[in-house]
VMD Tcl script that builds the backbone (N, CA, C; Angstrom):
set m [mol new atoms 408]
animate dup $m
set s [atomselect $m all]
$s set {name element resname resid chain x y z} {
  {N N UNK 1 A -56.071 -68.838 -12.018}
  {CA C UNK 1 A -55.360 -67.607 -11.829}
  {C C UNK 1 A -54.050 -67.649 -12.589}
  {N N UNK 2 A -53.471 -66.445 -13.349}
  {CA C UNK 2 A -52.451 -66.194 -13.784}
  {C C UNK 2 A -51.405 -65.979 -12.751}
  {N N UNK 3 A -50.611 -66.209 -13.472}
  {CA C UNK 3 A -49.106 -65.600 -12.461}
  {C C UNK 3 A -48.631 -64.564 -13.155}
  {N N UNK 4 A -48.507 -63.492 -12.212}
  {CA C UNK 4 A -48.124 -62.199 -12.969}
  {C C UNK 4 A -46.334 -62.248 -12.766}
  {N N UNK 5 A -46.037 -62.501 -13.349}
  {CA C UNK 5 A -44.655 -61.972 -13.000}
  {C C UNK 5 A -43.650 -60.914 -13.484}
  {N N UNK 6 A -43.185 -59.500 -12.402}
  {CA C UNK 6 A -42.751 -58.347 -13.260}
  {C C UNK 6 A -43.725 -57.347 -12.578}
  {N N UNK 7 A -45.003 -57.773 -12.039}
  {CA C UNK 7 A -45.700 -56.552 -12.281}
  {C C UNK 7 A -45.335 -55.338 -11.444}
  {N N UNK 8 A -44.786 -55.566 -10.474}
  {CA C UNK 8 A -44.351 -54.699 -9.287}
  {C C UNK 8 A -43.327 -54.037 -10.082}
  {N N UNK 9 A -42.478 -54.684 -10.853}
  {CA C UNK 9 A -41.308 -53.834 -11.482}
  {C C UNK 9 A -41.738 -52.678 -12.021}
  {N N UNK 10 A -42.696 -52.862 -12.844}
  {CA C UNK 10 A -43.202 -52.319 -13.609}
  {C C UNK 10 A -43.530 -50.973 -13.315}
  {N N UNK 11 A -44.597 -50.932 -12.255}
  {CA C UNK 11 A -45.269 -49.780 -11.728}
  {C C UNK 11 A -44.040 -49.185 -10.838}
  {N N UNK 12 A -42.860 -49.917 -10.260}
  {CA C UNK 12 A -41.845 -48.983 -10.112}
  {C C UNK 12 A -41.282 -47.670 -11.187}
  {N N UNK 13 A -40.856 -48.588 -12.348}
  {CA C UNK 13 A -40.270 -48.125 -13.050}
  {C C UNK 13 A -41.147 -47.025 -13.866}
  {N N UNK 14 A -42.158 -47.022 -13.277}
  {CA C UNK 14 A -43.803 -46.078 -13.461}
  {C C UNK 14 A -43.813 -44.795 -12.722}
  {N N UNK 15 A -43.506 -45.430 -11.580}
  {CA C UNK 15 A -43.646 -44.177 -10.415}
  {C C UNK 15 A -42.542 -44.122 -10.071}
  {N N UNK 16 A -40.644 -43.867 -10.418}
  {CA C UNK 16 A -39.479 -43.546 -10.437}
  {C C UNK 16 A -39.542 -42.170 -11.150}
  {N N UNK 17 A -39.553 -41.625 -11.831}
  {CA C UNK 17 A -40.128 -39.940 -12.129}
  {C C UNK 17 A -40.823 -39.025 -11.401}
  {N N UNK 18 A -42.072 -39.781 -10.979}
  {CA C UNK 18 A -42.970 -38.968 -10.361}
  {C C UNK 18 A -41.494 -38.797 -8.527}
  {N N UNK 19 A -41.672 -39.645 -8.146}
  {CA C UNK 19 A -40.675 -39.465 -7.151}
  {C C UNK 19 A -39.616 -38.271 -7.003}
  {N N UNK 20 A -38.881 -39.176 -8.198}
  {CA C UNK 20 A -37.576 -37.789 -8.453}
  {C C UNK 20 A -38.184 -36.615 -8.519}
  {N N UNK 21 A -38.944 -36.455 -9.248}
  {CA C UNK 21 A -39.400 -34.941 -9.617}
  {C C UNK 21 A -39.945 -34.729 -7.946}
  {N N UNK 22 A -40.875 -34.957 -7.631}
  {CA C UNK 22 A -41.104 -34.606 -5.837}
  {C C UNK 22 A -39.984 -34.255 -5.089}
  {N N UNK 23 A -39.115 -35.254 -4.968}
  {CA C UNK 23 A -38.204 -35.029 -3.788}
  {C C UNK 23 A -36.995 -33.956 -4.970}
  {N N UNK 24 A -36.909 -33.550 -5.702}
  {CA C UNK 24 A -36.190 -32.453 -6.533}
  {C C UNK 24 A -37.002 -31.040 -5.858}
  {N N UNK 25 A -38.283 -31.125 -6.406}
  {CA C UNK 25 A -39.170 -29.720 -5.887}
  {C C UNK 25 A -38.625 -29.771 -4.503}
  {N N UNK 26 A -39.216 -30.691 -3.576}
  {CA C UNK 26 A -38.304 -30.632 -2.209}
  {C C UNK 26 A -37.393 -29.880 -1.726}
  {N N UNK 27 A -36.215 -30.196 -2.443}
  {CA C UNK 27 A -35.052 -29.675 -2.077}
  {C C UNK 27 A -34.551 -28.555 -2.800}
  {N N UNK 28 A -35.722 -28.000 -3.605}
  {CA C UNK 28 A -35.727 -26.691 -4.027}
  {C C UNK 28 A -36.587 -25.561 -3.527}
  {N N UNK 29 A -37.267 -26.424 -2.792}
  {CA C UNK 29 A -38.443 -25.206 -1.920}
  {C C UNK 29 A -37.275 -24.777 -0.362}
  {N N UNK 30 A -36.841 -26.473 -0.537}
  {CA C UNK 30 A -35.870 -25.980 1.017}
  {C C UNK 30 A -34.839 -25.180 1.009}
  {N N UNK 31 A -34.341 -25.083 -0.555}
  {CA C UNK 31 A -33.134 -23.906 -0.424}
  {C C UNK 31 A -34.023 -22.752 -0.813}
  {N N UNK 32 A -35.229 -22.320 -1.271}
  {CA C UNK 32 A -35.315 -21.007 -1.369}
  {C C UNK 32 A -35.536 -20.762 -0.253}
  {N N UNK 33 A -36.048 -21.691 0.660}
  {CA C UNK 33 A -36.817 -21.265 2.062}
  {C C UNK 33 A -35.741 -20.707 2.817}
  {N N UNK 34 A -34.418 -21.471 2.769}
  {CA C UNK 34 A -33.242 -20.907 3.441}
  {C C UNK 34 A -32.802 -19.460 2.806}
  {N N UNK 35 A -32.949 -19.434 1.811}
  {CA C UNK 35 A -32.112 -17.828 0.780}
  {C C UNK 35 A -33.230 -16.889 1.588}
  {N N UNK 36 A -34.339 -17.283 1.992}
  {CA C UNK 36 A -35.232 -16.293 2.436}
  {C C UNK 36 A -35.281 -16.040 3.945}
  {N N UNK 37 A -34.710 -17.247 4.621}
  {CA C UNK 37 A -34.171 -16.924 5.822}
  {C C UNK 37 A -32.979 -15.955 6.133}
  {N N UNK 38 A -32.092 -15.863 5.095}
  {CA C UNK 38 A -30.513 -15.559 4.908}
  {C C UNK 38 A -31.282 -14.093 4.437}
  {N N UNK 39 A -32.295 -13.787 3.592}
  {CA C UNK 39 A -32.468 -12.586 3.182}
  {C C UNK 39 A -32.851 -11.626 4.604}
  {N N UNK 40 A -33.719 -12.109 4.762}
  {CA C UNK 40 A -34.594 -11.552 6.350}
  {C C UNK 40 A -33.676 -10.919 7.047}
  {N N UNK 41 A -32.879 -12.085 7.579}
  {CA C UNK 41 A -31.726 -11.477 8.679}
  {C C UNK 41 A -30.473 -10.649 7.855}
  {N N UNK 42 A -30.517 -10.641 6.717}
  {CA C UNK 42 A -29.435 -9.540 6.225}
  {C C UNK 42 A -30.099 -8.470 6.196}
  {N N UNK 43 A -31.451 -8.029 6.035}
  {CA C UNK 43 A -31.871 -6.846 5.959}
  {C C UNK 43 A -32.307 -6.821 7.275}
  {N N UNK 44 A -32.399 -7.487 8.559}
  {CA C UNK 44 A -32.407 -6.733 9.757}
  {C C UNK 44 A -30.735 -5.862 9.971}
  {N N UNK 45 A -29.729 -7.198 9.518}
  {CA C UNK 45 A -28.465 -6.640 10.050}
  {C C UNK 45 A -28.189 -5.499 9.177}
  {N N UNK 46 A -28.772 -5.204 7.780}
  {CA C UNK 46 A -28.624 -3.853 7.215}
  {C C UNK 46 A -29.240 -2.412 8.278}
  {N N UNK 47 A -30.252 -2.780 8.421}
  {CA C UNK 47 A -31.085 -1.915 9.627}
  {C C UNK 47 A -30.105 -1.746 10.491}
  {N N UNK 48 A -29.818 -2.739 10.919}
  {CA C UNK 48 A -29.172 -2.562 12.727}
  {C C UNK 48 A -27.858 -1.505 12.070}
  {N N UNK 49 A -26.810 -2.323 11.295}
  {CA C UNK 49 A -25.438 -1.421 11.043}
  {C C UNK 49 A -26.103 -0.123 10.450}
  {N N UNK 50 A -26.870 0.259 9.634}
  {CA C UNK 50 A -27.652 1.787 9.403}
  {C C UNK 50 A -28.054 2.426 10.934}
  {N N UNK 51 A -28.488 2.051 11.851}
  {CA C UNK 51 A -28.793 2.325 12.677}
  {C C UNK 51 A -27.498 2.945 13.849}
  {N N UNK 52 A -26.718 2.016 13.437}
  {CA C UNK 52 A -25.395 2.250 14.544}
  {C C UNK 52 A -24.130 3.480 13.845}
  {N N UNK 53 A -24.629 3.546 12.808}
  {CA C UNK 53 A -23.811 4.585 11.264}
  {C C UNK 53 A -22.886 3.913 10.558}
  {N N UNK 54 A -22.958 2.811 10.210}
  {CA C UNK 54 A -22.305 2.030 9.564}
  {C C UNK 54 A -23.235 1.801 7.920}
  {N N UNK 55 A -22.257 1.028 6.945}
  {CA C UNK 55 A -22.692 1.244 5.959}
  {C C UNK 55 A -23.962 -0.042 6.389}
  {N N UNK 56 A -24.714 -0.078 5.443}
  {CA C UNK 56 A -25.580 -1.418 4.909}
  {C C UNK 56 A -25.305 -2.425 4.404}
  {N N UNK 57 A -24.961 -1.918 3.372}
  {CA C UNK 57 A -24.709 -3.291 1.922}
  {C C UNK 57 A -23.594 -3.924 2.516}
  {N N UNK 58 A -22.512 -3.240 3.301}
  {CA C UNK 58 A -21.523 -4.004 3.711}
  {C C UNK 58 A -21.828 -5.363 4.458}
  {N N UNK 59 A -22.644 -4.875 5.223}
  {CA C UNK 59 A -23.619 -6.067 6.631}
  {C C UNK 59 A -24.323 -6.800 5.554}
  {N N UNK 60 A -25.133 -6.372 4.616}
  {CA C UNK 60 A -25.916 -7.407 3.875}
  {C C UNK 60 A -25.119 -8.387 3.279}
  {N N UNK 61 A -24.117 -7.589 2.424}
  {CA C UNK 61 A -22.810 -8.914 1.415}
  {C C UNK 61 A -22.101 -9.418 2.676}
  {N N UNK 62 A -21.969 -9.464 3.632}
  {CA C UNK 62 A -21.212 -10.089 4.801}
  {C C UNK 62 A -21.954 -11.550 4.543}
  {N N UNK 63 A -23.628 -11.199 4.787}
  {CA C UNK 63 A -24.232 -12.163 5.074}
  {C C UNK 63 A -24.702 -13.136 3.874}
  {N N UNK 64 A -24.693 -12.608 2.676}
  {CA C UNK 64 A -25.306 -13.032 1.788}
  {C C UNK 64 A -24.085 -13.383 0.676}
  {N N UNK 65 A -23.217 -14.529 1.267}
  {CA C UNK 65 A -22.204 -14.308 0.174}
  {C C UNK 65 A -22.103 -15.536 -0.671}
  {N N UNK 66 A -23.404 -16.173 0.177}
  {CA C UNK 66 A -23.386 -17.860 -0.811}
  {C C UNK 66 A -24.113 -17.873 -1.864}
  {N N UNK 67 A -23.659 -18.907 -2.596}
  {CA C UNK 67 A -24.177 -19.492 -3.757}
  {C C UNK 67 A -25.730 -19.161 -4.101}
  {N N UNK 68 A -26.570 -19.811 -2.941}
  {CA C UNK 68 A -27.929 -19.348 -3.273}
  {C C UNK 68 A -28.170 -18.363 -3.215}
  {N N UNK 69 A -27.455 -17.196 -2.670}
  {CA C UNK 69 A -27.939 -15.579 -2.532}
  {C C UNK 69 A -26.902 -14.453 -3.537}
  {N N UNK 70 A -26.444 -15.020 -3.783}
  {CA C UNK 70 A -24.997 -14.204 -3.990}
  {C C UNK 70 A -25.579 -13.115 -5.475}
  {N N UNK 71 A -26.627 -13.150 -5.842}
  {CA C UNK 71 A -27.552 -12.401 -6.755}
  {C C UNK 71 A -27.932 -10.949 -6.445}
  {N N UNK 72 A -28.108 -11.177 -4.717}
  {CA C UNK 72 A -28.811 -10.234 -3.957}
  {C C UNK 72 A -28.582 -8.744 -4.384}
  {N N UNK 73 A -29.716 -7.649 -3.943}
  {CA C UNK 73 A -29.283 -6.099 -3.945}
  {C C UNK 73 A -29.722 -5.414 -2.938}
  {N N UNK 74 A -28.978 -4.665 -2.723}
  {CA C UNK 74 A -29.383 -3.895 -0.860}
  {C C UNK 74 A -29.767 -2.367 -1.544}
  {N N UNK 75 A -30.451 -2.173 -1.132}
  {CA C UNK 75 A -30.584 -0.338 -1.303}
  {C C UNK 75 A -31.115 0.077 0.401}
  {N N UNK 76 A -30.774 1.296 0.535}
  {CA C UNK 76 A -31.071 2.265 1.482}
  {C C UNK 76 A -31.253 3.589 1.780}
  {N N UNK 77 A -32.636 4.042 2.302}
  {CA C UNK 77 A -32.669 5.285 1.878}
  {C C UNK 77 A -32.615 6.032 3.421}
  {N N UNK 78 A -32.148 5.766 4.269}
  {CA C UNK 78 A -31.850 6.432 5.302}
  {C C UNK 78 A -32.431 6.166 6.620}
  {N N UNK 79 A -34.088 5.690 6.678}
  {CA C UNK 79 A -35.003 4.977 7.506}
  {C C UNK 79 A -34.738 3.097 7.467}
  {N N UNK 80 A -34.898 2.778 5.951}
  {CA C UNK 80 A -34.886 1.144 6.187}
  {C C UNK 80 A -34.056 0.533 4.660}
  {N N UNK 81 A -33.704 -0.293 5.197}
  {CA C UNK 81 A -33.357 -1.448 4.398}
  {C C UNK 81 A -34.012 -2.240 3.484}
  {N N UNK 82 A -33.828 -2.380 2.453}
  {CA C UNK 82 A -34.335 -3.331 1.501}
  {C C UNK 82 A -33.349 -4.209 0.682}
  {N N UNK 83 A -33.547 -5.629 1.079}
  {CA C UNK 83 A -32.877 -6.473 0.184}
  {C C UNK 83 A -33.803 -7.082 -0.589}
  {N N UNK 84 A -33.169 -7.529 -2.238}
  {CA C UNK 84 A -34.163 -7.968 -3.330}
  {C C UNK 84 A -33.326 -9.408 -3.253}
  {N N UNK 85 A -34.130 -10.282 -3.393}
  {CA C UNK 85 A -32.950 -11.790 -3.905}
  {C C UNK 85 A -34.097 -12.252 -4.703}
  {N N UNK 86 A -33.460 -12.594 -6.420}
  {CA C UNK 86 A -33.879 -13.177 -7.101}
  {C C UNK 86 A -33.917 -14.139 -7.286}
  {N N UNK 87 A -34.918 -15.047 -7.314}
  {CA C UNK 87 A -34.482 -16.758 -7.567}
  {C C UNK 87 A -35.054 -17.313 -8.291}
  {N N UNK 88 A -34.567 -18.213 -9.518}
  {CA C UNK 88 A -35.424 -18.803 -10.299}
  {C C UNK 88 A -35.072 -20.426 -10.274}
  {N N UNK 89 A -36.349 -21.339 -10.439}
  {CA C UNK 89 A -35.946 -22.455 -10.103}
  {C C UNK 89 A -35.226 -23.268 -11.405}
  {N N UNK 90 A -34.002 -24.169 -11.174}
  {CA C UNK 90 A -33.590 -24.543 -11.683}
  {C C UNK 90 A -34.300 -25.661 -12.366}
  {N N UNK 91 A -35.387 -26.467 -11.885}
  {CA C UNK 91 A -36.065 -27.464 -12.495}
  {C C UNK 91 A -36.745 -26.885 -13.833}
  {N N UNK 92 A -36.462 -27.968 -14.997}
  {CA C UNK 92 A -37.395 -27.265 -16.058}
  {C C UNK 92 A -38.857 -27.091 -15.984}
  {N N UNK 93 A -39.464 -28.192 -15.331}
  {CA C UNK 93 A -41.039 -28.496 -15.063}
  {C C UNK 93 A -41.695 -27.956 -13.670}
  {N N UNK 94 A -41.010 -26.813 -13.107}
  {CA C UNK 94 A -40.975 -25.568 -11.717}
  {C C UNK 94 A -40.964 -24.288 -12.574}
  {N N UNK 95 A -40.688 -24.352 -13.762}
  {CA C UNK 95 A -40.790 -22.799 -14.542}
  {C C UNK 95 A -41.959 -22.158 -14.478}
  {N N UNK 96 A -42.847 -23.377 -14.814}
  {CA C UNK 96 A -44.392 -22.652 -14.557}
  {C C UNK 96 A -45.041 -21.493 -13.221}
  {N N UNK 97 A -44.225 -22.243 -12.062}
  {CA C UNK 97 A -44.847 -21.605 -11.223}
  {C C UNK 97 A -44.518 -19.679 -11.424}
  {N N UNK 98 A -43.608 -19.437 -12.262}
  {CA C UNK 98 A -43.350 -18.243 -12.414}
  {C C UNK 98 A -42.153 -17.564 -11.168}
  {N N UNK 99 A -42.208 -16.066 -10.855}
  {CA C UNK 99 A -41.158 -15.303 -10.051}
  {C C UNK 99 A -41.609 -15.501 -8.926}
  {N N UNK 100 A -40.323 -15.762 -8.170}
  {CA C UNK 100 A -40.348 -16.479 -7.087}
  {C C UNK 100 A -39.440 -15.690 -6.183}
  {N N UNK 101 A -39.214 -14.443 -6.871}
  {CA C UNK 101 A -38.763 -13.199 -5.986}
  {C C UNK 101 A -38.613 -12.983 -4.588}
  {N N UNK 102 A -37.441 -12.693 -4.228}
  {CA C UNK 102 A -38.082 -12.213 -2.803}
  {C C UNK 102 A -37.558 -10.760 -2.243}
  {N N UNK 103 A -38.553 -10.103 -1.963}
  {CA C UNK 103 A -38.073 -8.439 -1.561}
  {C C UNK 103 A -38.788 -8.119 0.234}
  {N N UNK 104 A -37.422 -7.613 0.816}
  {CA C UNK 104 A -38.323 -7.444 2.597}
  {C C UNK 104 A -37.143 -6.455 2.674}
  {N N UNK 105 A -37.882 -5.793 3.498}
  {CA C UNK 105 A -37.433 -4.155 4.030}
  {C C UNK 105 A -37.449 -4.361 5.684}
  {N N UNK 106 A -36.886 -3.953 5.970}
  {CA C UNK 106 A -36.302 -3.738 7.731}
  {C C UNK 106 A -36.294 -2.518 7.791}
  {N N UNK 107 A -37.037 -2.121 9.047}
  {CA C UNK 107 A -36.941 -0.528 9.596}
  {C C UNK 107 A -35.897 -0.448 11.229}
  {N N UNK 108 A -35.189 0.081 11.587}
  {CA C UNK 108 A -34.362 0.000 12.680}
  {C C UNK 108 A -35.169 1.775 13.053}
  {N N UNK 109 A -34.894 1.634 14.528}
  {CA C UNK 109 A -35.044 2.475 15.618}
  {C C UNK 109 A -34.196 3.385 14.879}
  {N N UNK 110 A -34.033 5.021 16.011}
  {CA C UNK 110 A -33.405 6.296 15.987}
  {C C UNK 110 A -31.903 5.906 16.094}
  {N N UNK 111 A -30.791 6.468 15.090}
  {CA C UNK 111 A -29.608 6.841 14.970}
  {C C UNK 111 A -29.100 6.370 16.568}
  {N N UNK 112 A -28.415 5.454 17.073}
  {CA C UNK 112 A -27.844 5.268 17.850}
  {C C UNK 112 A -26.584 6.139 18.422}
  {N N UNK 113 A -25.895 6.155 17.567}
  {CA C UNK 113 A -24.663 7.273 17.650}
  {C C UNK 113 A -24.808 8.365 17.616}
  {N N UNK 114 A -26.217 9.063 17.988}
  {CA C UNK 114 A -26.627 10.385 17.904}
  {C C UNK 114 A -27.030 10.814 19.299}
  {N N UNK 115 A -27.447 9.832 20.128}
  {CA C UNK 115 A -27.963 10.458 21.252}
  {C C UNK 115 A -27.615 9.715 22.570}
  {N N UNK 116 A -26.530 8.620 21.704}
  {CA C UNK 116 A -25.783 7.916 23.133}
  {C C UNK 116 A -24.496 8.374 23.386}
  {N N UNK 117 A -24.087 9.252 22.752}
  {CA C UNK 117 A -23.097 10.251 23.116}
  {C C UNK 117 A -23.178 11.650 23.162}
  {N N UNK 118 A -24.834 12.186 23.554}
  {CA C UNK 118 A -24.638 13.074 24.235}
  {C C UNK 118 A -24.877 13.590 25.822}
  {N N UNK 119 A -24.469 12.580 25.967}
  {CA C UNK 119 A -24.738 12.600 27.745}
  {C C UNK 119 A -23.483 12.059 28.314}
  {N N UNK 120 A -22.521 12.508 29.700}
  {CA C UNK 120 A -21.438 11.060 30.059}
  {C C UNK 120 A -22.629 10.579 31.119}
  {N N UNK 121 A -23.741 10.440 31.214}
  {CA C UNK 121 A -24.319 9.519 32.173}
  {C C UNK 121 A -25.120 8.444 31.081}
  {N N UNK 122 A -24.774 7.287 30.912}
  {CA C UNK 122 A -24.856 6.046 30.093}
  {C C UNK 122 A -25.788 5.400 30.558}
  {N N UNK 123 A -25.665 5.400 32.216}
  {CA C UNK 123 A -27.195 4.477 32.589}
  {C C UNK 123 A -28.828 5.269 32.563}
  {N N UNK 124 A -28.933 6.155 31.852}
  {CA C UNK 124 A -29.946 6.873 30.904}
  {C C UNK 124 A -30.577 5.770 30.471}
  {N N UNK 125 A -31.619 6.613 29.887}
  {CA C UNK 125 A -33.034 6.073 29.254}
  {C C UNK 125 A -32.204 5.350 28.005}
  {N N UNK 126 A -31.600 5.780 27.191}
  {CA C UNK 126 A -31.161 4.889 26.069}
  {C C UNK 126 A -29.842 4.527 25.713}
  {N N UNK 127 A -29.239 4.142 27.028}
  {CA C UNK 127 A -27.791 3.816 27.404}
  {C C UNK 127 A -27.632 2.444 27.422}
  {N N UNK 128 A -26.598 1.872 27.705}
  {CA C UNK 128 A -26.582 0.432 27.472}
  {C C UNK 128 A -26.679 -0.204 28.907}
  {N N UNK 129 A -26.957 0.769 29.903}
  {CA C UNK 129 A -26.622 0.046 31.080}
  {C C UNK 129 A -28.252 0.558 31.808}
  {N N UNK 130 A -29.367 -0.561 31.690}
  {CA C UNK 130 A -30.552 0.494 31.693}
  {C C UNK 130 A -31.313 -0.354 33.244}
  {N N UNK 131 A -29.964 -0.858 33.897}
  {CA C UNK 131 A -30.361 -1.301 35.239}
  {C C UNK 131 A -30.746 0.035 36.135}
  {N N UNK 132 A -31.789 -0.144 37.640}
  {CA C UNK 132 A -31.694 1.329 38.230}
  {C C UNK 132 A -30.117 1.065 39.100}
  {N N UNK 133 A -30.150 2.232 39.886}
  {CA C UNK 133 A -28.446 2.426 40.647}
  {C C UNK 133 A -28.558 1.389 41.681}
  {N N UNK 134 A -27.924 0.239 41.397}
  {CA C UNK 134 A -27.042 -0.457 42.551}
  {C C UNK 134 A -28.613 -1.675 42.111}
  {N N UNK 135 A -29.412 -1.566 41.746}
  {CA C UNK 135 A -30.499 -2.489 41.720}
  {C C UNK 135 A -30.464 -3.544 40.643}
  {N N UNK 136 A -29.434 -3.966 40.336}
  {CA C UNK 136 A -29.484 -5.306 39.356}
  {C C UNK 136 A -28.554 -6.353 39.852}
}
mol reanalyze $m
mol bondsrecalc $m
mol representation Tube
mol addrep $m
């Protein structure tokens, strides 16, 4: 029998690329996964502040003011919300997979400020206090 000596080095210094490149994709799937978490809930909170008569985009750039999102575009046409966040991956050998876009729309309920002030009785059907009298 020979004595190999080195060989383990070897196939390290073999499979040191393949690695990096893995744990790189990694931590690029995990930040889009987050920009797409951060997108979601800015276009609910666009919904909700549209809903209450507040602007949108204001609630969306509130939320979306980091680095990974900070691309973003809100539009609104009166019913729902839509935020676009573009993302392209920074790895050269991730180009392939192509657009990696992300677009989600939020719909919010009826105008809040429209029909919770027309009543002074609040513990109503769509009041904030929707216990019955004396029963909570």
């Amino acid at each position: 029998m020979r004595f190999r000596n080195g060989q383990s080095t070897v196939e390290l210094v073999m499979m040191i690329p393949v690695i990096f490149g893995l744990l790189f994709v990694v931590v690029e799937l995990a930040l889009w996964l987050g920009g797409t978490h951060f997108t979601t809930y800015a276009a609910f909170a666009g919904a909700r502040a549209q809903q209450v008569g507040r602007e949108p985009s204001d609630a969306t750039a509130a939320l979306l003011d980091g680095r990974g999102t900070s691309g973003q575009s809100t539009s609104a046409d009166g019913q729902s919300v839509t935020v676009q966040m573009p993302w392209a991956f920074d790895l050269p050998f991730a180009s392939a997979i192509g657009s990696v876009d992300y677009d989600v729309s939020a719909t919010a309920g009826p105008d809040e400020f429209k029909y919770e002030r027309t009543s002074g009785n609040r513990s109503g059907r769509y009041g904030d206090n929707n216990c019955p009298k004396r029963g909570c």
